[in-house]
Steps between C-alpha positions, in 0.01 A plus 500: 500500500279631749181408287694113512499548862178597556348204373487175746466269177802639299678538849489100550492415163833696438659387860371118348660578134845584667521240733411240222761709242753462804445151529527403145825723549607328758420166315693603237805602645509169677451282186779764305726456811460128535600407173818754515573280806467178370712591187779654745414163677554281185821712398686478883425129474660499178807706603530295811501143257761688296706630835468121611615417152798712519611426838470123389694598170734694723534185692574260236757758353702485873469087495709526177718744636610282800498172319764634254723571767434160657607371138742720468713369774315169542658143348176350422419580187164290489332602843620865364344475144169392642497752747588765223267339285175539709618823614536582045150373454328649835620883338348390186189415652463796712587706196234345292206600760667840529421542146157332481394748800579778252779621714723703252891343521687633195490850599748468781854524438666227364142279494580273181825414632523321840288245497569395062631159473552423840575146432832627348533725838478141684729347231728786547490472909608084430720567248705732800390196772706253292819718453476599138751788346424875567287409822554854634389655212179265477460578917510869416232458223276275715513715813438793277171306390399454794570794652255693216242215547477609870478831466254458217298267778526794785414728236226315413398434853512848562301597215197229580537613878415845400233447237340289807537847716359706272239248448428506856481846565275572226227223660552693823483843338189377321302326825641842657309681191219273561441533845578895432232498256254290641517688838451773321182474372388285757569785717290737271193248464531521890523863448161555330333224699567688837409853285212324417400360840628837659231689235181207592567549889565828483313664266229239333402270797406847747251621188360246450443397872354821498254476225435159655432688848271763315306204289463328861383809643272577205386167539450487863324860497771720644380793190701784745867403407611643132639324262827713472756497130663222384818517277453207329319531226269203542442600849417840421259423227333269789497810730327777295169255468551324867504859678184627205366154669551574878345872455222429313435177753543719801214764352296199431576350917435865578170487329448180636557588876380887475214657432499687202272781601646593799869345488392323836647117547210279417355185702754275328785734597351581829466076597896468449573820680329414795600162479866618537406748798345256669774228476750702583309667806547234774397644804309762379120530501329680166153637363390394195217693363257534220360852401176579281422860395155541589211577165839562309264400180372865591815651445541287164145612375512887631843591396621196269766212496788727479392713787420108712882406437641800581290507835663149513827587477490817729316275796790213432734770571323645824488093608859503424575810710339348827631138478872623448782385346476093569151527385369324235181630282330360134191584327351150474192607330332803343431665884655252709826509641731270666739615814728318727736677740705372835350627802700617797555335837194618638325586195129415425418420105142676580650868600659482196228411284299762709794740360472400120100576530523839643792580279267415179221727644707800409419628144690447211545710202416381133616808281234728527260234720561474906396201628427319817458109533499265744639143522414214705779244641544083533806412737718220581726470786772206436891394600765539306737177441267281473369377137159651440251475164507850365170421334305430853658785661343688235169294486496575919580818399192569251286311790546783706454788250170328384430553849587846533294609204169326676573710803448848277848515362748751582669261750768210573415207621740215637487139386324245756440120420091554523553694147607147321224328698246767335672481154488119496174501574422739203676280239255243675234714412601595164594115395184381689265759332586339163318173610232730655314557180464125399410405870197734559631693754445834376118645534340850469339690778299813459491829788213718428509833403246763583354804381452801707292667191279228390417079548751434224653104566883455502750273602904490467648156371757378754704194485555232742779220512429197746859333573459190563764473786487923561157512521312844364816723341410875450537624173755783657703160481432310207465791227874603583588146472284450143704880372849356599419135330406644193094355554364815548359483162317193486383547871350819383300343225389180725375806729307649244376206303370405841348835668321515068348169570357620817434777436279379185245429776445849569396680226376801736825546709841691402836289596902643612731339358829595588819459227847464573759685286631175371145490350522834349842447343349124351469500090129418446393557850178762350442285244502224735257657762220644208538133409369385854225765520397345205496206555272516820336798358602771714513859396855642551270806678407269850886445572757732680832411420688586814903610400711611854657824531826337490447388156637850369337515203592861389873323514371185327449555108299151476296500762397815429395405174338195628300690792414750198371202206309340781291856626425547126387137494231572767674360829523756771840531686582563859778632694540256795669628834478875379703735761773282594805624301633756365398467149078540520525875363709390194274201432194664543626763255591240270182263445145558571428257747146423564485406853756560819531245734658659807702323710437321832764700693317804416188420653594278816622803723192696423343618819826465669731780309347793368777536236378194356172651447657774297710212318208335390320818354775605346540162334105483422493886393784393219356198363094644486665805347638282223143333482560175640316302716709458880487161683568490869674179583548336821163597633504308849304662745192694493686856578654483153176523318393844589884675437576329223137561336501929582848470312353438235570139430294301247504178610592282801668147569616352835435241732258705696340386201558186432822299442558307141257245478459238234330507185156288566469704802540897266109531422396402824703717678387831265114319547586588871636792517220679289242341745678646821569814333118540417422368830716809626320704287 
């Protein structure tokens, strides 16, 4: 029973089985019923026909009665044997439908002898009429007749009247039966339909509205609610899978909106949280801000992935710590985070950012590592209530932190219009550069470099981009622009296609040429490159191949490789801006650079600071001691010469010099400055 119960299908099926079984039941009984009742019917019509009979009999029996004592004392014998005559033949005609309705008459007492010959019981009643001998014996006989054909009347009478009572009460006994029955198991049927109502409203309806509520829920992404038991057995088998459903679809949301490394909400999760803070914050003013760790590719290449995510994770929590409970924080990229907090009455979105970069300065531990990093800061200040595009907010947002990572990192900067105006105007640049190429805008200029040692001809390739509406854009412009457009590449090989063709012109001059990263990371950029020197018939031995120091080669697998097939090829590589990070040591340690080119901001205070003198040897000391040659950029006054020459510096380039010039105008220049130097002499 409780296995039939548990089932939803045999549950209706069964309730539908007995209802139908109850009806044919009922249908039944009503057919059986109804022809008992029309057979009682057909047999109290009958006894009433035969009562009606009877009385009629009965009737016709009493008219003979009374028109024998008319004759009896009467003197009209004619109007008397008429009268006795109809009276003779109406009891014979009564008695014949008595016994064609099948009413039994010779069972009674005396029922062959009244009513024989009564044409002789009429003769006899004349014969007395007209005074005939023994009249008082003939009177005795024919009241004695009589008499027993009355009481065999009432006794029929009676009999008929009862057979119609008994007739009648067993039609009302059987409608009684009827209507007994039929109430019965009408009342059952109604029995099981309420049971079976009671059981859908009470106990099917509520689990399945439930499942339904679950399936919406499911359906609508509400993954927290469980899906519970379920007695039925249907239901229940729908359950088991629904709830393996919801669990496995609320890992995969929580993949989906967290971040698997670090368990942090991701950008997706972070746009609806902050979406709901911010509707629900009417009135309220709130920071939205944008966090990069700064060189975190460091971290990833010193101490490995693992080591990055769990530096990740423990900064997320620091974050977390300052912005409080209402705060909202996601890793939204590898080092970036994503923050958004309310700010109090009188609360300034800056001072907190200020408090998330000095908490990050404070070093973290990695297992057996300790380290110390810095992060630099985009924010947004907006209203809450109002409807707001998560993605600019966070666009705004990265605005600013590009910002704060050209101002040296290690700081937060707020979010001001002028930062949109600059951006648009580098997607300008980027989309305009494109057309650049096929509109002869780009051209080559050349900046001598000289020797301190010997009379040795040099130049350094430098690009130039004429804007059309812009005017002259520096290449601290346009190369960023080319790197984040993804034409780094092919401007790099117009650049040297170009500076090879020109320089083909010179066959007793060495050329700069600086590479971008992009370059180094290219397939086929060596290959690419001998290809040129070849073609314009260039030995790989006249060209420096300038690399930055923020390359990081000795954290860059390919370009080290690259920087490495290239030496062995012939080219000879330089380390451009030498001395301004952190990292010269380790790269000097790595590769064997052939030439240092120091940078400008070590050689423009010289004369003013004497730290900077001991800056500059030091930097000069390292590289000679490595055996490479030094270059002294940003050579603009005359001053610089003499400092920058006793520290040992190979070779010189600046203004004081001269500024890039074009290429018809390189040999003429050199032509001139080996006639005033031997005019010196």
């Amino acid at each position: 029973m409780g296995r039939f119960f548990a089932s939803l299908e045999t549950r209706l099926i069964g309730a539908l089985c007995l209802i139908a079984a109850l009806s044919v039941l009922l249908q039944v009984v009503t057919q059986r019923e109804a022809f008992a009742l029309r057979k009682e019917s057909e047999a109290l019509i009958q006894m009433s026909g035969l009562a009606e009979n009877a009385e009629q009999f009965s009737e016709a029996v009493g008219k003979l009665r009374m028109a024998t004592n008319r004759g009896l004392v009467a003197s009209n014998a004619s109007s008397t044997s008429d009268e006795l005559t109809d009276a003779a033949i109406a009891i014979g005609d009564q008695l014949a439908r008595l016994r064609s309705s099948g009413t039994s008459l010779y069972d009674l007492p005396e029922a062959s002898n009244p009513f024989a010959d009564l044409d002789r019981h009429v003769a006899a009643i004349l014969e007395v009429q007209s005074g005939a001998a023994g009249g008082q014996k003939l009177i005795a006989r024919i009241e004695k007749r009589n008499s027993a054909m009355a009481r065999f009347a009432d006794e029929l009478v009676d009999r008929a009247r009862a057979n119609r009572e008994a007739a009648q009460k067993r039609l009302i006994a059987s409608i009684e039966r009827w209507q007994l029955l039929v109430f019965g198991t009408g009342l059952v049927t109604i029995l099981v339909v309420l049971l079976v109502l009671f059981d859908i409203l009470r106990n099917i309806l509520p689990a399945i509205r439930r499942m339904h509520g679950h399936l919406q829920g499911l359906a609508e992404g509400d993954l927290d609610q469980e899906i519970g038991t379920f007695r039925l057995k249907e239901l229940k088998a729908l359950s088991g899978p629904l709830e393996t459903f919801r669990r496995n679809a609320k890992a995969v949301k929580n993949l989906a909106f967290s971040d698997a490394a670090t368990g942090l909400p991701n950008r997706r999760a972070f746009q609806e949280d902050v979406g709901r803070l911010l509707a629900a914050g009417a009135g309220r003013r709130f920071a939205c801000m944008v966090i990069d760790i700064d060189r975190f590719k460091h971290i990833n290449d010193d101490y490995g992935h693992a080591a990055g995510d769990e530096l990740v994770r423990l900064i997320g929590e620091r974050m977390k710590t300052i912005l409080g409970s209402e705060g909202i924080i996601a890793r939204v990229g590898g080092d970036e985070f994503a923050l958004s907090m309310p700010l109090a009455a009188r609360g300034d979105a800056v001072d907190v950012a200020n408090r998330l970069v000095d908490a990050a300065c404070a070093p973290f531990s990695l297992g057996a590592y300790s380290v110390v990093v810095t992060v630099s800061l985009g924010v947004v200040e907006l209203d809450g209530g109002e409807p707001v595009d998560i993605d600019e907010i966070l666009r705004n947002a990265d605005m600013a932190l590009y910002a704060s990572k050209k101002n040296g990192r290690n700081c937060a900067t707020p979010f001001s219009p002028s930062m949109a105006e600059e951006r648009a105007i580098d997607r300008a640049l980027e989309k305009d550069l494109e057309s650049a190429f096929d509109k002869d805008q780009l051209r080559m200029v050349y900046q001598p470099i000289h020797s301190v040692q010997d009379s040795t001809r040099e130049v350094e390739a430098l690009v130039r981009w004429k804007h059309p509406e812009l005017g002259e854009v520096p290449p601290s412009t346009f190369i960023p622009a080319a790197e984040r457009s993804g034409l780094m590449v092919r401007l790099g090989e117009w650049i040297i296609q170009r500076a090879l063709r020109d320089f083909a012109h010179w066959p007793d001059m060495d050329m700069s040429i600086n590479l971008s990263p992009l370059q180094l990371q290219h397939d086929g950029f060596s290959t690419f490159l001998l290809d040129c020197c070849r073609q314009y018939d260039i030995a790989p031995r006249r060209l420096f191949l300038e690399v930055t120091e923020s390359l990081s080669i000795e954290r860059n697998t390919r370009a080290l490789l690259t920087l490495n097939m290239l030496r062995n090829m012939g080219f000879r590589i330089a380390l451009d801006d030498f001395g301004t990070g952190y990292s010269s040591l380790s790269m000097v340690k790595s590769f064997k650079f052939d030439r240092m080119k120091l940078d400008r901001s070590l050689v423009m205070d010289l004369g003013q600071d004497p730290a900077s003198v001991a800056v500059l040897e030091a930097a000069v000391t390292m590289a000679r001691h490595v055996g490479a040659e030094v270059v002294a950029e940003g050579i603009s006054d005359a001053h610089l010469i003499g400092a920058t020459k006793s520290a040992g510096c190979t070779h010189l380039q600046g203004y004081f010099y001269s500024r890039p010039i074009e290429a018809d105008a390189v040999q003429d220049y050199f032509v001139d400055s080996e006639a005033r130097a031997s005019a010196m002499a």
